[in-house]
BAZA-428057 format. One record per residue (C-alpha): residue number from 1; y, x, z. Coordinates in Angstrom, 2 decimals. Each point is the difference from the previous one (the first is absolute). Layout:
BEGIN
+-----+---------+---------+---------+
!   i !       y !       x !       z !
+-----+---------+---------+---------+
! NUM !       Y !       X !       Z !
...
+-----+---------+---------+---------+
This chain:
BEGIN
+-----+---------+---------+---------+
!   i !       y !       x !       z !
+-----+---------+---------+---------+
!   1 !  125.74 !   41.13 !   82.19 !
!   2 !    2.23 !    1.61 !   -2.76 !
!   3 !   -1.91 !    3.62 !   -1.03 !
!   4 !    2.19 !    2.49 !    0.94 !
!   5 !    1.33 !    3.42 !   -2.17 !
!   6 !    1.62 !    2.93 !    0.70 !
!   7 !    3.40 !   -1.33 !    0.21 !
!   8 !   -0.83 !   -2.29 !    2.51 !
!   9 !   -1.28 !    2.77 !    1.98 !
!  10 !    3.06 !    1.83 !   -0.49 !
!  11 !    2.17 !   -3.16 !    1.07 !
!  12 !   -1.87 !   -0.15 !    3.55 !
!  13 !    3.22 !    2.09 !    1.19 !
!  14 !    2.44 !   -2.75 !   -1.06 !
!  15 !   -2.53 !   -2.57 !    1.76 !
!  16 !   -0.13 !    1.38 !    3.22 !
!  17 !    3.40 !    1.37 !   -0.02 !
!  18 !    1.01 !   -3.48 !   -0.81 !
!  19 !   -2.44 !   -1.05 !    2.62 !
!  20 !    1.82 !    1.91 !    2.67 !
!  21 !    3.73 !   -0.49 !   -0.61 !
!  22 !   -0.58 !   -3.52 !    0.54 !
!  23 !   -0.91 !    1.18 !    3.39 !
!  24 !    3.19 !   -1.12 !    2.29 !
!  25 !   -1.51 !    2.81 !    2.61 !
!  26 !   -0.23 !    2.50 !   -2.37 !
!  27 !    3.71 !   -0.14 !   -0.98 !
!  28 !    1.05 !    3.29 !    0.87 !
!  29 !   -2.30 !    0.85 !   -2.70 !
!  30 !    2.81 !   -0.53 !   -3.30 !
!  31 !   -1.44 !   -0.28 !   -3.37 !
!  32 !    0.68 !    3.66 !   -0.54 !
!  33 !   -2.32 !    1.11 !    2.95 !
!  34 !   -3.24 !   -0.47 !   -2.16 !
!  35 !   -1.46 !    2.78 !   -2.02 !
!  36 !   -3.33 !    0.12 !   -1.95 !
!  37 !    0.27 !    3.41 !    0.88 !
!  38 !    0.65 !    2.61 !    2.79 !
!  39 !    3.86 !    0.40 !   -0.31 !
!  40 !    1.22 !    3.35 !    0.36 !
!  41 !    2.13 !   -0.43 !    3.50 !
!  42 !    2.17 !    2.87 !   -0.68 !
!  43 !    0.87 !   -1.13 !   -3.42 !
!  44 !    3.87 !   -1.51 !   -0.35 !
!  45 !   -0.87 !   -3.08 !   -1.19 !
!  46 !   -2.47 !   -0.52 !    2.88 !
!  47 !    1.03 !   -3.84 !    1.48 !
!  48 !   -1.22 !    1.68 !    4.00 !
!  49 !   -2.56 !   -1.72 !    2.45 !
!  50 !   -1.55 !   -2.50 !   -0.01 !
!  51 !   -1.93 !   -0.04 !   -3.44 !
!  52 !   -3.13 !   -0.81 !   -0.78 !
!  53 !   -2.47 !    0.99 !   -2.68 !
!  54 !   -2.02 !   -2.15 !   -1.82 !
!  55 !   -2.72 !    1.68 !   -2.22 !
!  56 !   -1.27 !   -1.62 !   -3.30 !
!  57 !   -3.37 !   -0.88 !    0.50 !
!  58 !   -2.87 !    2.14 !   -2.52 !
!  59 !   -3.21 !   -1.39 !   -1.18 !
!  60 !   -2.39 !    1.83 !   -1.54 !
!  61 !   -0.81 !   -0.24 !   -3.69 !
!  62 !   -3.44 !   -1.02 !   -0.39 !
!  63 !   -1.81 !    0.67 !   -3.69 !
!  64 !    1.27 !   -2.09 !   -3.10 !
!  65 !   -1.35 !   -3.38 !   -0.83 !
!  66 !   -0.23 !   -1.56 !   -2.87 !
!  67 !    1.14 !   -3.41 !    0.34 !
!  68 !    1.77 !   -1.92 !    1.89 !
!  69 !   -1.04 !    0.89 !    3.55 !
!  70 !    1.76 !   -0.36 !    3.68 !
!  71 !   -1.03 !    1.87 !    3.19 !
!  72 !    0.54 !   -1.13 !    3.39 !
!  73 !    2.23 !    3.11 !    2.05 !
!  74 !    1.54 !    0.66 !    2.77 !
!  75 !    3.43 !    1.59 !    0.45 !
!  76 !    1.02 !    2.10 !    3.16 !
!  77 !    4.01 !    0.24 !   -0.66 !
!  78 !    1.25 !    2.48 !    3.13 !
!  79 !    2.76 !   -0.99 !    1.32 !
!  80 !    2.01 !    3.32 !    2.68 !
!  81 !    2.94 !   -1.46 !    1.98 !
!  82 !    2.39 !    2.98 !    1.51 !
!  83 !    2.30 !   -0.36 !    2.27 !
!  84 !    2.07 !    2.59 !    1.85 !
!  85 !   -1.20 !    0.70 !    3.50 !
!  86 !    3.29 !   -0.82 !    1.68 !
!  87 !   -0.94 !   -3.54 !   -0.98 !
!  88 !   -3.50 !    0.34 !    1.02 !
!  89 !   -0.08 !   -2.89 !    2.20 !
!  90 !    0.79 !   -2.42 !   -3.17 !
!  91 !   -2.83 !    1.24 !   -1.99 !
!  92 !   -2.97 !   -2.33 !    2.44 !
!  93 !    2.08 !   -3.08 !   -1.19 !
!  94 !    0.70 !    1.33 !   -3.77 !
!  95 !   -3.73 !    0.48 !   -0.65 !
!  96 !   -0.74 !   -3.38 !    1.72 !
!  97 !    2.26 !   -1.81 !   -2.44 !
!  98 !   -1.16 !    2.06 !   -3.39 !
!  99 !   -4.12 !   -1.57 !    1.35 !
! 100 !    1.10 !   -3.44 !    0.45 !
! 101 !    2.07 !    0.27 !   -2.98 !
! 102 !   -3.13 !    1.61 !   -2.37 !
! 103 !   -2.08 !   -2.54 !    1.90 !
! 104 !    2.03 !   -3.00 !   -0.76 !
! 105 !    0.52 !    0.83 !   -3.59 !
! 106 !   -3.27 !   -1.45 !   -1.55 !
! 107 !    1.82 !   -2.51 !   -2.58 !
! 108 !    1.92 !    3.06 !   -1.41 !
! 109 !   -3.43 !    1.87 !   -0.41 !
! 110 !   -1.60 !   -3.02 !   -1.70 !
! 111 !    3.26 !   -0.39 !   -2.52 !
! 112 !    0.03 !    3.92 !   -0.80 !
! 113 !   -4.03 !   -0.19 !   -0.51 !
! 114 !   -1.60 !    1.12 !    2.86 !
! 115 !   -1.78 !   -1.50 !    2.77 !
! 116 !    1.23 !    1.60 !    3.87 !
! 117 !   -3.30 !    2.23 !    1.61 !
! 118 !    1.91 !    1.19 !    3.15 !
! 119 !    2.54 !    2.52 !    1.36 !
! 120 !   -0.11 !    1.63 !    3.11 !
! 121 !    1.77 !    3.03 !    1.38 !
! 122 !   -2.14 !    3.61 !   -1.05 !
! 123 !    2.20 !    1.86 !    2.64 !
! 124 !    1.80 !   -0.42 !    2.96 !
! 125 !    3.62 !    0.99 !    0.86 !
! 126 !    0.12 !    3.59 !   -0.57 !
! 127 !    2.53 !    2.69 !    0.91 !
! 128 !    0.48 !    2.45 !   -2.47 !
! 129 !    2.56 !    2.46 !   -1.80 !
! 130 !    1.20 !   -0.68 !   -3.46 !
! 131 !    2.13 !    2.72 !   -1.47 !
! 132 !    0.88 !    0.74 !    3.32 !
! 133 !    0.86 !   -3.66 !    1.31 !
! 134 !   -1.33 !   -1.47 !    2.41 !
! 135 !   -1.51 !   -3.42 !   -1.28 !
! 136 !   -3.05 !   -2.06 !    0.82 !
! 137 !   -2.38 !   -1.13 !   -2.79 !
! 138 !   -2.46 !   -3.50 !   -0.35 !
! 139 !   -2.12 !    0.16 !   -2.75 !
! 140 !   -1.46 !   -4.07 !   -0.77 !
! 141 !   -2.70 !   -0.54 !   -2.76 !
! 142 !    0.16 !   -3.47 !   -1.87 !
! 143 !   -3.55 !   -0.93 !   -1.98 !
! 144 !    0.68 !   -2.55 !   -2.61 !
! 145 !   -2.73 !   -0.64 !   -2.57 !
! 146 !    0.80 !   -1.23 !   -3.78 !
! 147 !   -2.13 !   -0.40 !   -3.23 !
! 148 !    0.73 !    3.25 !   -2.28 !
! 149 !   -1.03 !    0.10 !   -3.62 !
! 150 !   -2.43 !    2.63 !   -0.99 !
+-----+---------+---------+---------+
């Protein structure tokens, strides 16, 4: 396994986003419904609902080696699908598709330098208001593991 560095860690959005637009069920999803970050939804460049957030992945820095060393981690990337609640009864079969798609992705893992752990969904469907929309929210949590460099 290739050790891994902080730009690689910083390209797990491009991965997974990549990941999931290959996803034929997740098309309503366009390539401008990803964000690394919570967009502001009442912002005028805001692309509407769907979206979904996919969080860069931290790993704590452990004390300086000298030498060439590598240390086994794992990486819990967070992954928050939102979709607005008039569409509510797509969001069973949208979350569906994103685990069989993170699932099925191992040889993309293995040529970015990680090895797949799991993912699994951290919350259920949930109703809630953002900015005064209506929308419901799945958070997913993907653990990859890599070789870093210390």
């Amino acid at each position: 396994m290739t050790d891994l560095n902080k730009y690689d860690q910083l390209s797990t959005f491009s991965m997974i986003k990549g990941i999931l637009t290959s996803e034929s069920r997740l098309d309503r999803f366009n390539s401008n419904s990803y964000y690394e970050f919570e967009p502001k939804v009442k912002a005028m460049d805001f692309n509407g609902y769907p979206y979904i957030v996919i969080r860069v992945p931290e790993s704590e820095d452990d004390q300086e080696f000298l030498g060439n060393v590598s240390e086994d981690k794992t990486f819990n990337i967070n992954i928050t699908m939102v979709v607005d609640y008039s569409a509510r009864s797509n969001v069973a079969g949208y979350a569906a598709a994103m685990l069989a798609s993170l699932r099925a992705a191992t040889s993309t893992y293995r040529s970015s330098g990680y090895s797949y752990e799991n993912v699994e969904m951290i919350s259920p469907p949930e109703p809630t208001t953002i900015q005064q929309k209506d929308v419901v929210i799945v958070d997913l949590e993907l653990g990859l593991r890599g070789e870093v460099k210390v």
